[in-house]
mmCIF file of the N, C-alpha and C atoms, coordinates in Angstrom:
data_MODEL
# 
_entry.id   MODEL 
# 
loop_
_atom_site.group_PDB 
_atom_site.id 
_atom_site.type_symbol 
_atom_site.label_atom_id 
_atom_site.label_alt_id 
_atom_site.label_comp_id 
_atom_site.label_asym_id 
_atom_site.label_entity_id 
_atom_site.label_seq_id 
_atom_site.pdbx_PDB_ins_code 
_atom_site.Cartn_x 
_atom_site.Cartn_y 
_atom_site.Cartn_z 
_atom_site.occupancy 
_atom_site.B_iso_or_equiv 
_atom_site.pdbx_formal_charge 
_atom_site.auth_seq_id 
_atom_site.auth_comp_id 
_atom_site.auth_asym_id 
_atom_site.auth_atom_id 
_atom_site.pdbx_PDB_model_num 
ATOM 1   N N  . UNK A 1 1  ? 14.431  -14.968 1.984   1.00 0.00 ? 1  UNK A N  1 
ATOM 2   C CA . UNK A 1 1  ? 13.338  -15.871 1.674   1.00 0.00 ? 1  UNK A CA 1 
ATOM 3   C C  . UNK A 1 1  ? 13.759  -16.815 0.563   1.00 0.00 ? 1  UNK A C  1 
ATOM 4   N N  . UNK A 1 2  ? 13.250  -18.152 0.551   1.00 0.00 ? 2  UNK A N  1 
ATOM 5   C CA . UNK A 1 2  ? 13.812  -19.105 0.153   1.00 0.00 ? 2  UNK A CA 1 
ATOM 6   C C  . UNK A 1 2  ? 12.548  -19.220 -1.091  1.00 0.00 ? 2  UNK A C  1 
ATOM 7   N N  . UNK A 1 3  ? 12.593  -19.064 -2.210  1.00 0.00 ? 3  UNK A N  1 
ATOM 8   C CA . UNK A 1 3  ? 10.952  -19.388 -2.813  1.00 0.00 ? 3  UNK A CA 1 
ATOM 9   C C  . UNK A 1 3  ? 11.016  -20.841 -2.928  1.00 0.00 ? 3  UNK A C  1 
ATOM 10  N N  . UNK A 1 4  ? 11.677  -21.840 -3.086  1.00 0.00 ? 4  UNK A N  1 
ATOM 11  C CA . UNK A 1 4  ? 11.573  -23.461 -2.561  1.00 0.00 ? 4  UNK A CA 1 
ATOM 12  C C  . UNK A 1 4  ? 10.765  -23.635 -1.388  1.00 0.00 ? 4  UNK A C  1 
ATOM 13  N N  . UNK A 1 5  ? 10.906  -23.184 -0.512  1.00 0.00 ? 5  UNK A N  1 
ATOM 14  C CA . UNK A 1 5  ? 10.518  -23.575 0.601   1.00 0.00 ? 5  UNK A CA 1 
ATOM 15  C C  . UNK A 1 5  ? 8.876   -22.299 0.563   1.00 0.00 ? 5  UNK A C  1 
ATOM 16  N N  . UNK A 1 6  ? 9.146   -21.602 -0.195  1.00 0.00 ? 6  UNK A N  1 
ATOM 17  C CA . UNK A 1 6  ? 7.504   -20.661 -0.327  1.00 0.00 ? 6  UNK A CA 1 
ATOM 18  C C  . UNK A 1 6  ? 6.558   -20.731 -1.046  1.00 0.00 ? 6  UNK A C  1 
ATOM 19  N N  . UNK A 1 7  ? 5.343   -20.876 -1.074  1.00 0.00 ? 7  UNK A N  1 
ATOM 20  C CA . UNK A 1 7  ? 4.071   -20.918 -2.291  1.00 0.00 ? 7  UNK A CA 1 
ATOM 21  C C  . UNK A 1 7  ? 4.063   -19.416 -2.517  1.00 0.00 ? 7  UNK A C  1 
ATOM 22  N N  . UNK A 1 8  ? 3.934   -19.237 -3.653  1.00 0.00 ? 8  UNK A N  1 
ATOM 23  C CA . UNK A 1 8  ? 3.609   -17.424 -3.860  1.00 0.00 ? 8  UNK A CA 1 
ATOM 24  C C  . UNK A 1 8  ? 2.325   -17.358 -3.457  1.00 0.00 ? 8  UNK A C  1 
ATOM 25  N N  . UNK A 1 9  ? 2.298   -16.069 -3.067  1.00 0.00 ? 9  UNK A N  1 
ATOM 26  C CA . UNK A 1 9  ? 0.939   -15.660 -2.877  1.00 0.00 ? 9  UNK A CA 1 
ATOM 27  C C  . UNK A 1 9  ? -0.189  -15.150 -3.820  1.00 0.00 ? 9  UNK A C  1 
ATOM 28  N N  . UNK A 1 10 ? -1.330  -15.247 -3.228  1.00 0.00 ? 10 UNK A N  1 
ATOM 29  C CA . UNK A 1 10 ? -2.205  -14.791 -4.507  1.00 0.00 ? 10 UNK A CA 1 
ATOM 30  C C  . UNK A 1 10 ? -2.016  -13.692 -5.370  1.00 0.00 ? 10 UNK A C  1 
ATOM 31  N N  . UNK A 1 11 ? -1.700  -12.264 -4.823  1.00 0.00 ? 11 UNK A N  1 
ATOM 32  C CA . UNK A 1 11 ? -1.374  -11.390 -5.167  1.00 0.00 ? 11 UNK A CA 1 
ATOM 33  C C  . UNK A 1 11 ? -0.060  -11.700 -6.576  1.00 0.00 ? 11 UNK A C  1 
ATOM 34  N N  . UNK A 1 12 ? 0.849   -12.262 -5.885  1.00 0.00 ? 12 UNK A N  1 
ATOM 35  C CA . UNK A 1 12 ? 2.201   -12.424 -7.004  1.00 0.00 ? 12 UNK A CA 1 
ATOM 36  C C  . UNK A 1 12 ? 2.098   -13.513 -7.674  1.00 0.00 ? 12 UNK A C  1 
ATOM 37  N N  . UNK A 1 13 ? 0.817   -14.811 -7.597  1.00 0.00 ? 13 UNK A N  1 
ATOM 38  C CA . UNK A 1 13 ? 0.246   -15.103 -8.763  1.00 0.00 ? 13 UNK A CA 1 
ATOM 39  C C  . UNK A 1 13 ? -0.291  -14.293 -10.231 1.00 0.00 ? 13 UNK A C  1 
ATOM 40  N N  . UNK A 1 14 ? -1.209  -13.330 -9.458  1.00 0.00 ? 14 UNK A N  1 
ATOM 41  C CA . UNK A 1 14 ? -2.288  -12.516 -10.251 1.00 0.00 ? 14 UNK A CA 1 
ATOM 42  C C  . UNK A 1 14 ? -1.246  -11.689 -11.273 1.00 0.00 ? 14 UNK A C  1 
ATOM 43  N N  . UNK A 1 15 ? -0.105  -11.452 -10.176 1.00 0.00 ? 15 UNK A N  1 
ATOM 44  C CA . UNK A 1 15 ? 0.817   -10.149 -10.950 1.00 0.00 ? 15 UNK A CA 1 
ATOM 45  C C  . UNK A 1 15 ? 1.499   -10.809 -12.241 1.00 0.00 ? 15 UNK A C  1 
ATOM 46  N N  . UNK A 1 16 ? 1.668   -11.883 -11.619 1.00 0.00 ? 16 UNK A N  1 
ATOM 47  C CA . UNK A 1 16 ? 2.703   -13.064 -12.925 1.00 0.00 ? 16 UNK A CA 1 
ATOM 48  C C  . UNK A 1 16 ? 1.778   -12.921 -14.088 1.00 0.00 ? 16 UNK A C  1 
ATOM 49  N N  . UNK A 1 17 ? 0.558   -13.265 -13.632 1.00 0.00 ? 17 UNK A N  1 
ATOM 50  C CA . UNK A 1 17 ? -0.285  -13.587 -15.119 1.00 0.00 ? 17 UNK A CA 1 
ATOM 51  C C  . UNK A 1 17 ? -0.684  -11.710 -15.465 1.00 0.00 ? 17 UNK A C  1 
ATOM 52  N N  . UNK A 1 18 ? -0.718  -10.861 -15.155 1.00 0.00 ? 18 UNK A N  1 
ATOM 53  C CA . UNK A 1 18 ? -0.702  -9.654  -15.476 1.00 0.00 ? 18 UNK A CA 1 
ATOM 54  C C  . UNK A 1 18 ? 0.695   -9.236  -16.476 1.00 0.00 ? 18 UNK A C  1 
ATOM 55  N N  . UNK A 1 19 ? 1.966   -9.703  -16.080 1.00 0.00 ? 19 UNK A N  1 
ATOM 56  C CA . UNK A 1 19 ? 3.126   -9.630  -16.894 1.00 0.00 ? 19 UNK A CA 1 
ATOM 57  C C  . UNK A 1 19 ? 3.304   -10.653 -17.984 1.00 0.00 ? 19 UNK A C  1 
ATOM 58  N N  . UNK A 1 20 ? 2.456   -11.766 -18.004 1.00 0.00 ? 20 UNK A N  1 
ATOM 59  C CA . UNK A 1 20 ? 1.697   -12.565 -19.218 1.00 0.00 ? 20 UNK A CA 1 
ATOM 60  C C  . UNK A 1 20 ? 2.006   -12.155 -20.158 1.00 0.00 ? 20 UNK A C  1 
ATOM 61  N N  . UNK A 1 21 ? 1.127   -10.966 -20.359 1.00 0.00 ? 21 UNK A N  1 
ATOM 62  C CA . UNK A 1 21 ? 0.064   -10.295 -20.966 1.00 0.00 ? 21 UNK A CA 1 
ATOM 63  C C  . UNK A 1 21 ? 1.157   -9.272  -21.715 1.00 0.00 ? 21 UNK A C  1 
ATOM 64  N N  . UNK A 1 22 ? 2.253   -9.435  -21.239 1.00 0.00 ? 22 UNK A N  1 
ATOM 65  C CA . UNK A 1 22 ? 3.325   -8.145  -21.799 1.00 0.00 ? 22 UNK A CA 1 
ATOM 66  C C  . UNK A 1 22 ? 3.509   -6.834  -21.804 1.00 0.00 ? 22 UNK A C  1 
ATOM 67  N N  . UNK A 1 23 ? 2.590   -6.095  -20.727 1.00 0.00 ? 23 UNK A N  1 
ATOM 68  C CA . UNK A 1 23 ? 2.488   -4.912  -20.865 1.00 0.00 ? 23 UNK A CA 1 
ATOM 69  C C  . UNK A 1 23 ? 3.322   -3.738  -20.876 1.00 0.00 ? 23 UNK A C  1 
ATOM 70  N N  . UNK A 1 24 ? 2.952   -2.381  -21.699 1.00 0.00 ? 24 UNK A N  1 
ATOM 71  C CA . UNK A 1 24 ? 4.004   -1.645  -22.350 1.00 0.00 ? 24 UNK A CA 1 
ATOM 72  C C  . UNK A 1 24 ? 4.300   -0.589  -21.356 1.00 0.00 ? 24 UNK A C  1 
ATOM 73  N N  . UNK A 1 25 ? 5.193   0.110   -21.425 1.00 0.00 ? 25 UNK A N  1 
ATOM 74  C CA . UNK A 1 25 ? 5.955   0.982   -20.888 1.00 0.00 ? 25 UNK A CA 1 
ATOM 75  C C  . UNK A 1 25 ? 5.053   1.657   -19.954 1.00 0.00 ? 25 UNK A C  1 
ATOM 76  N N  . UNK A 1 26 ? 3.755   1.867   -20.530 1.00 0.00 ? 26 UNK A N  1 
ATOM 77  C CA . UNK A 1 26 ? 2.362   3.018   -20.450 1.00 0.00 ? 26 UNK A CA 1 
ATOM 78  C C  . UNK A 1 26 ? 1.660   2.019   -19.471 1.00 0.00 ? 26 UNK A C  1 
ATOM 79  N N  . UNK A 1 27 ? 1.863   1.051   -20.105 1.00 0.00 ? 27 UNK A N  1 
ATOM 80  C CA . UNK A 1 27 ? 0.717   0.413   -18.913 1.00 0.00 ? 27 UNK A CA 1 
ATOM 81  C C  . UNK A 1 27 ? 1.671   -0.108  -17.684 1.00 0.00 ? 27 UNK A C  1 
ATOM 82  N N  . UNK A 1 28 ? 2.332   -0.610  -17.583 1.00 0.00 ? 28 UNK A N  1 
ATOM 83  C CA . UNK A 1 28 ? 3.116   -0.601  -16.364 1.00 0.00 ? 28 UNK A CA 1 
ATOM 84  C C  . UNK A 1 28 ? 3.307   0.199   -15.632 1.00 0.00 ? 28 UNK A C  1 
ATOM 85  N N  . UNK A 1 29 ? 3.229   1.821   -16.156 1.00 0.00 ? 29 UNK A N  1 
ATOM 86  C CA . UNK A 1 29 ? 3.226   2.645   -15.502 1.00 0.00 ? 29 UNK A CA 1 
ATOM 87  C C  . UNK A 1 29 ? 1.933   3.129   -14.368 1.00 0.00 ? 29 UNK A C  1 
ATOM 88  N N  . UNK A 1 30 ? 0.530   2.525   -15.296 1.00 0.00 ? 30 UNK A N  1 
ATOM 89  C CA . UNK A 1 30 ? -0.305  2.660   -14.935 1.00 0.00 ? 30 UNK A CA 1 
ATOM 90  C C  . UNK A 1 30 ? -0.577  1.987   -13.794 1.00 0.00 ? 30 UNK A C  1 
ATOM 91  N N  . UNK A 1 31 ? -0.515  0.627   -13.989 1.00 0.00 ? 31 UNK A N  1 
ATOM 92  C CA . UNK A 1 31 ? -0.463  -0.375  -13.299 1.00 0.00 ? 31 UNK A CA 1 
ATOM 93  C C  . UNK A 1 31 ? 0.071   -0.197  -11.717 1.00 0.00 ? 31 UNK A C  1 
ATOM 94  N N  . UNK A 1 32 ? 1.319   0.294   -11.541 1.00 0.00 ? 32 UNK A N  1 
ATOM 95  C CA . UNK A 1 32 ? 2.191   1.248   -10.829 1.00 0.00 ? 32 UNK A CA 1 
ATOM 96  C C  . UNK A 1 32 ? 1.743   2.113   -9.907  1.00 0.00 ? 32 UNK A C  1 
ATOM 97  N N  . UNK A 1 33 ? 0.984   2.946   -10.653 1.00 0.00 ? 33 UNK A N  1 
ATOM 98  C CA . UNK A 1 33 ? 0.310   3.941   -10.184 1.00 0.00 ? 33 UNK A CA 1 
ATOM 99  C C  . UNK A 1 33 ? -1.323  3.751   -9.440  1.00 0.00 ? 33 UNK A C  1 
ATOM 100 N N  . UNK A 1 34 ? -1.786  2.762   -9.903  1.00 0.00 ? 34 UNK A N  1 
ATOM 101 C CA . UNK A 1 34 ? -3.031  2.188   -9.173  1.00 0.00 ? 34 UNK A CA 1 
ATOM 102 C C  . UNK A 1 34 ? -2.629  1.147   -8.176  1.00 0.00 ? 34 UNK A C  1 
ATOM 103 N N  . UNK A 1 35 ? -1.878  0.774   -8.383  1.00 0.00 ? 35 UNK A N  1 
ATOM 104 C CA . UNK A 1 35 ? -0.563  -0.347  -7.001  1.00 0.00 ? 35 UNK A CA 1 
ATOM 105 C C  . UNK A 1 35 ? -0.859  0.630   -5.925  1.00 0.00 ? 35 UNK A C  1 
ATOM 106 N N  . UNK A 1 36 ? -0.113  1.428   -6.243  1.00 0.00 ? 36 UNK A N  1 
ATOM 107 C CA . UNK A 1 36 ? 0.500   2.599   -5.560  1.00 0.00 ? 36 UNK A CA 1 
ATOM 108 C C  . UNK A 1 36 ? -0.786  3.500   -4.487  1.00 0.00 ? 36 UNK A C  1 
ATOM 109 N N  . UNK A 1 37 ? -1.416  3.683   -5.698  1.00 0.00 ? 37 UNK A N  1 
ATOM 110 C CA . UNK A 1 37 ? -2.914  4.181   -4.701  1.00 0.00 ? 37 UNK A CA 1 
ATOM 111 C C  . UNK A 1 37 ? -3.824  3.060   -3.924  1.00 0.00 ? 37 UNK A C  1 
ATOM 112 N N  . UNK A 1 38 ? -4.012  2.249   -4.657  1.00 0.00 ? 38 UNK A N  1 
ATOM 113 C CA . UNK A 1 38 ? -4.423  1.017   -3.818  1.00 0.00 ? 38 UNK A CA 1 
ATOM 114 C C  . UNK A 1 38 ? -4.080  0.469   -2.332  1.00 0.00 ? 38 UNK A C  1 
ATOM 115 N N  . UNK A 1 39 ? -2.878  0.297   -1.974  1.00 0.00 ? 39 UNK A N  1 
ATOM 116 C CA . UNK A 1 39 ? -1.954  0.224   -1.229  1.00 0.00 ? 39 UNK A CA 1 
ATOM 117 C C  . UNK A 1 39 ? -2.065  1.874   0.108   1.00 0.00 ? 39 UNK A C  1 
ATOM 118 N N  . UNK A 1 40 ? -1.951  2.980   -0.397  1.00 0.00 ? 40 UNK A N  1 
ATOM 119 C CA . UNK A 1 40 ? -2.180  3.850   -0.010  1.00 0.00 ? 40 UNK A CA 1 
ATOM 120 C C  . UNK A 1 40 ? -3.404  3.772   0.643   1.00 0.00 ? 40 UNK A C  1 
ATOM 121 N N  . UNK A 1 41 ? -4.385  3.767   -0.516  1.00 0.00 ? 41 UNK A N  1 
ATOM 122 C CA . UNK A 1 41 ? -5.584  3.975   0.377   1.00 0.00 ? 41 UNK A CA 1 
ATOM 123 C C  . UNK A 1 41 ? -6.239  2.875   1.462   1.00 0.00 ? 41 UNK A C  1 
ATOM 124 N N  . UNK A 1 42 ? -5.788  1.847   1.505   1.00 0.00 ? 42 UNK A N  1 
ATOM 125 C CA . UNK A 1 42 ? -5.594  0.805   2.120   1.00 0.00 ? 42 UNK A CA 1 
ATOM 126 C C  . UNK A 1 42 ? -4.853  0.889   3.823   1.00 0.00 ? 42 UNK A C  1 
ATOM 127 N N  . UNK A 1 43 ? -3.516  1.948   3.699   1.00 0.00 ? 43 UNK A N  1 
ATOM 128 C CA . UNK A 1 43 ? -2.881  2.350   4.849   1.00 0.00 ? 43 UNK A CA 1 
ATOM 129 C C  . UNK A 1 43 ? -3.800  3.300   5.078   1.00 0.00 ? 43 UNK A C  1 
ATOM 130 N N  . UNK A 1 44 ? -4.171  4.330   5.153   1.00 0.00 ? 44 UNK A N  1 
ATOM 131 C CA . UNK A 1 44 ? -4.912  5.337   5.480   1.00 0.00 ? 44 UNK A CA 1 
ATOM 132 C C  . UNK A 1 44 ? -5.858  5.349   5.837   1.00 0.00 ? 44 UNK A C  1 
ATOM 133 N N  . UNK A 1 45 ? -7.177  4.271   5.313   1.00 0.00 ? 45 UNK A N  1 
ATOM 134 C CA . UNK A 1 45 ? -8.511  3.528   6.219   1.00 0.00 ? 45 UNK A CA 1 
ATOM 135 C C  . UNK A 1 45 ? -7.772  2.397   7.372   1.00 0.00 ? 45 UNK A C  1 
ATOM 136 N N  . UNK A 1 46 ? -6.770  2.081   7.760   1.00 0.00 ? 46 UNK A N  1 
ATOM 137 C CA . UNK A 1 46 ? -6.411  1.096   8.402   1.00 0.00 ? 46 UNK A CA 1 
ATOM 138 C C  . UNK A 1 46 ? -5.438  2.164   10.184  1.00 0.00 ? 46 UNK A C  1 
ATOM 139 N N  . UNK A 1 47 ? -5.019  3.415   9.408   1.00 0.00 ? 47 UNK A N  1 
ATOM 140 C CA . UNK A 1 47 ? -4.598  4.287   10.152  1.00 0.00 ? 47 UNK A CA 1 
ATOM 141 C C  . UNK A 1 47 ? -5.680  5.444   11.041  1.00 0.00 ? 47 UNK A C  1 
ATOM 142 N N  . UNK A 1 48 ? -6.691  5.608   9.909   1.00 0.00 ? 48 UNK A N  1 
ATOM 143 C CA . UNK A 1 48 ? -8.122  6.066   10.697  1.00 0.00 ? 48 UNK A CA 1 
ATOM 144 C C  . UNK A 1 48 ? -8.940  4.777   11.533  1.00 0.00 ? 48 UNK A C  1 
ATOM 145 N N  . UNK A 1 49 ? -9.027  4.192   11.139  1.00 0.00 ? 49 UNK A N  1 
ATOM 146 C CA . UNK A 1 49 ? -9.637  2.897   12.523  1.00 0.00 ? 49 UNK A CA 1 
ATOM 147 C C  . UNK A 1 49 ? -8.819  2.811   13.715  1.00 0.00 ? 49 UNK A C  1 
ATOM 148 N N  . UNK A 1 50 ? -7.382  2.733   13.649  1.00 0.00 ? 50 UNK A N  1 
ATOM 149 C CA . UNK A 1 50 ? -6.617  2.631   14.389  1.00 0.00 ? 50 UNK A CA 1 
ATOM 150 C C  . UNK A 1 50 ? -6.824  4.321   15.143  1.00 0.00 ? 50 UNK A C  1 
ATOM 151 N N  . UNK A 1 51 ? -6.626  5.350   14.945  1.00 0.00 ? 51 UNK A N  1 
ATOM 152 C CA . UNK A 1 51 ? -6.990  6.333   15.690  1.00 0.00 ? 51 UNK A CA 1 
ATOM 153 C C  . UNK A 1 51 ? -7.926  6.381   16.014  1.00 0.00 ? 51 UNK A C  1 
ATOM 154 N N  . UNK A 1 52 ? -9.406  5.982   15.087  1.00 0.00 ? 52 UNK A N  1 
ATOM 155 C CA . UNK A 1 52 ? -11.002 6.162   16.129  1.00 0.00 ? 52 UNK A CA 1 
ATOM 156 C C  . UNK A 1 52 ? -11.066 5.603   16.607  1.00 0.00 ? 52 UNK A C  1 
ATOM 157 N N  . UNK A 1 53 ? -10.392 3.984   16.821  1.00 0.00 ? 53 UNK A N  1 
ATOM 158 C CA . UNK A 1 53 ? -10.372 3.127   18.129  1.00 0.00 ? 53 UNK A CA 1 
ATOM 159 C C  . UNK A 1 53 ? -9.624  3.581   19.548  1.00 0.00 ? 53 UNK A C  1 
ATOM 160 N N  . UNK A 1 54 ? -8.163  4.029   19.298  1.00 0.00 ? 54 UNK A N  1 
ATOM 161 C CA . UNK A 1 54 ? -7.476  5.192   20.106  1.00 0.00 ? 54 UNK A CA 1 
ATOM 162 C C  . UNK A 1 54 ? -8.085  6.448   20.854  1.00 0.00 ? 54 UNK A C  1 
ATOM 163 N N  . UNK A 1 55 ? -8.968  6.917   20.406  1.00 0.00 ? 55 UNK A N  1 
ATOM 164 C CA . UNK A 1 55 ? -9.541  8.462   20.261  1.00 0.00 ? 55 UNK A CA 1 
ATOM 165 C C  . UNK A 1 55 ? -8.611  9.523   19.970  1.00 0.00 ? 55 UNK A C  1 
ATOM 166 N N  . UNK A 1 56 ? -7.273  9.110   19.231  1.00 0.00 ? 56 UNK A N  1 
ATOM 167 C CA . UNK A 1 56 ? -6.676  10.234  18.564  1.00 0.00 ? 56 UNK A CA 1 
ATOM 168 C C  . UNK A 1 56 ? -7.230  11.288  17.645  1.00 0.00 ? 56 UNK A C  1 
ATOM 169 N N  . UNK A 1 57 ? -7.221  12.308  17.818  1.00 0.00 ? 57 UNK A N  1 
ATOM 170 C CA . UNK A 1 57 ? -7.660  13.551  16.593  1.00 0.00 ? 57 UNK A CA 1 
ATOM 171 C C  . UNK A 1 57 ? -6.914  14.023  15.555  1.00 0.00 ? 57 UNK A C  1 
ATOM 172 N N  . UNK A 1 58 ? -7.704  14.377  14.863  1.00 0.00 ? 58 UNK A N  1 
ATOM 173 C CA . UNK A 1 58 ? -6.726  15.281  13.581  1.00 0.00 ? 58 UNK A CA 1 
ATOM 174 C C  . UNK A 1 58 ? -5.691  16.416  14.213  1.00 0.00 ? 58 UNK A C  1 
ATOM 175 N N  . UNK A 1 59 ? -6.611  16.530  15.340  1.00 0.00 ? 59 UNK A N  1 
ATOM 176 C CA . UNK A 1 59 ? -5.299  17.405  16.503  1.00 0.00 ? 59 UNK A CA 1 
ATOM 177 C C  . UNK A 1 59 ? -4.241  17.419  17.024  1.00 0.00 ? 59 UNK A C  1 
ATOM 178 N N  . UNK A 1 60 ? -4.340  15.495  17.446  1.00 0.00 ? 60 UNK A N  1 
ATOM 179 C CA . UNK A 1 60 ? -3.536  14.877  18.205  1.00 0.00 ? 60 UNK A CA 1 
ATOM 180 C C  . UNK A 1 60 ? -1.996  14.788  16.589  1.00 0.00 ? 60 UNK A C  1 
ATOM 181 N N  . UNK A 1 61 ? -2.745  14.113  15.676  1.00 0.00 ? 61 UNK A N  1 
ATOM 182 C CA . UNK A 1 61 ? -1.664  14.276  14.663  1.00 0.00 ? 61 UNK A CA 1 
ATOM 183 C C  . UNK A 1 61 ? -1.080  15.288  14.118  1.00 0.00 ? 61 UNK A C  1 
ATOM 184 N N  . UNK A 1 62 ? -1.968  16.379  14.281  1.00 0.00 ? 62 UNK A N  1 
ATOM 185 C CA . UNK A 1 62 ? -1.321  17.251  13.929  1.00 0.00 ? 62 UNK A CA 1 
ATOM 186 C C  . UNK A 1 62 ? 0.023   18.068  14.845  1.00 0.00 ? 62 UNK A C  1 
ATOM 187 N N  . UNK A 1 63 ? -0.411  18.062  16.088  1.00 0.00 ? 63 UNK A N  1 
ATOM 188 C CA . UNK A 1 63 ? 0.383   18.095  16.805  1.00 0.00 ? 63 UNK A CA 1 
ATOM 189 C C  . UNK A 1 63 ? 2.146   17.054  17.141  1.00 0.00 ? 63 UNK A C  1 
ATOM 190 N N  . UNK A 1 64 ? 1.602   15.970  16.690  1.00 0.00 ? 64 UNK A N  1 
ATOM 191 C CA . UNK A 1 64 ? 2.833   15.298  16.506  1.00 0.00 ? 64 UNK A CA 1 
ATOM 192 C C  . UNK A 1 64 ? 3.768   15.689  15.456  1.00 0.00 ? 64 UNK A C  1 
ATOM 193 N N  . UNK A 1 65 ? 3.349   15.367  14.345  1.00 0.00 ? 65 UNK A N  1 
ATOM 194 C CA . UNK A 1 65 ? 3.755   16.141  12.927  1.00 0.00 ? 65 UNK A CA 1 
ATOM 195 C C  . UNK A 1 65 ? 4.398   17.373  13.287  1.00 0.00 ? 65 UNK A C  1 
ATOM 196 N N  . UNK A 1 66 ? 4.057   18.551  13.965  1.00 0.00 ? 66 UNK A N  1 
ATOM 197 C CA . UNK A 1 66 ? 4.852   19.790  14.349  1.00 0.00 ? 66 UNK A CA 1 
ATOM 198 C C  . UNK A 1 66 ? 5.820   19.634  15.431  1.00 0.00 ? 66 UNK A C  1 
ATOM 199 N N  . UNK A 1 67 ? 6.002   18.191  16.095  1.00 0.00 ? 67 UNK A N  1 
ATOM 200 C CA . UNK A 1 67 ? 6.901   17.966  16.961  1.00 0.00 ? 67 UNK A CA 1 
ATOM 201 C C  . UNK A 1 67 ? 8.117   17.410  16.384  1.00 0.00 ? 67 UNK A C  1 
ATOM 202 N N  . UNK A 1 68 ? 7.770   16.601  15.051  1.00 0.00 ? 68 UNK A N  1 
ATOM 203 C CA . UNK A 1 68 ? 8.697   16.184  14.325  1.00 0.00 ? 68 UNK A CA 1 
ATOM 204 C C  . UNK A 1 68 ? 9.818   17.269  13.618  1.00 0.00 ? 68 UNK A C  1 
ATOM 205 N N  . UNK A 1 69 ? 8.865   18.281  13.169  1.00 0.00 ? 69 UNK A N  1 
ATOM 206 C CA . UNK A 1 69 ? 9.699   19.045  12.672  1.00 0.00 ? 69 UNK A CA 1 
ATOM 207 C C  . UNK A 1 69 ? 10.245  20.159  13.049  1.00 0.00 ? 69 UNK A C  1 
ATOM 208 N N  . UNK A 1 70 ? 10.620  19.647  14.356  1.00 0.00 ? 70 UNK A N  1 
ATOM 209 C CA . UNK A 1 70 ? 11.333  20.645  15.304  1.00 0.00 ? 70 UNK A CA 1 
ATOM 210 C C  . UNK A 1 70 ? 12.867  20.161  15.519  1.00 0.00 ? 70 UNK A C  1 
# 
C-alpha cells in the first residue's frame, strides 16, 4: 500500500490523535487491550449472525472443532 495514493481512514485518524496525547507504557497497554476486545467482540456477533442465518449450532461447531483436532 502506497499511503500517497491513500487517505487514512477514520479509525487511523482517531488513533494518530490518541498517540497525540503521548500515552504511557500503562495506557497503551490498555488501549491494546480494549482494541483487542473490541475487535473480538465485533468478530463473534458477526460469526453468530452468520451461523443463525446458516442454521449452524453450537453442535455443528462443536463438532467441527473435534474434527480439527484429530
Amino acid at each position: 500500500m502506497n499511503l500517497s495514493d491513500d487517505k487514512l481512514t477514520t479509525l487511523q485518524l482517531e488513533l494518530l490523535k490518541v498517540y497525540s496525547f503521548n500515552p504511557s507504557p500503562k495506557e497503551m497497554e490498555g488501549l491494546k487491550l480494549f482494541l483487542g476486545k473490541f475487535f473480538a467482540d465485533r468478530f463473534t456477533q458477526k460469526v453468530e449472525l452468520a451461523a443463525k442465518e446458516n442454521g449452524i449450532t453450537n453442535k455443528d461447531l462443536d463438532n467441527w472443532l473435534e474434527e480439527d483436532g484429530q
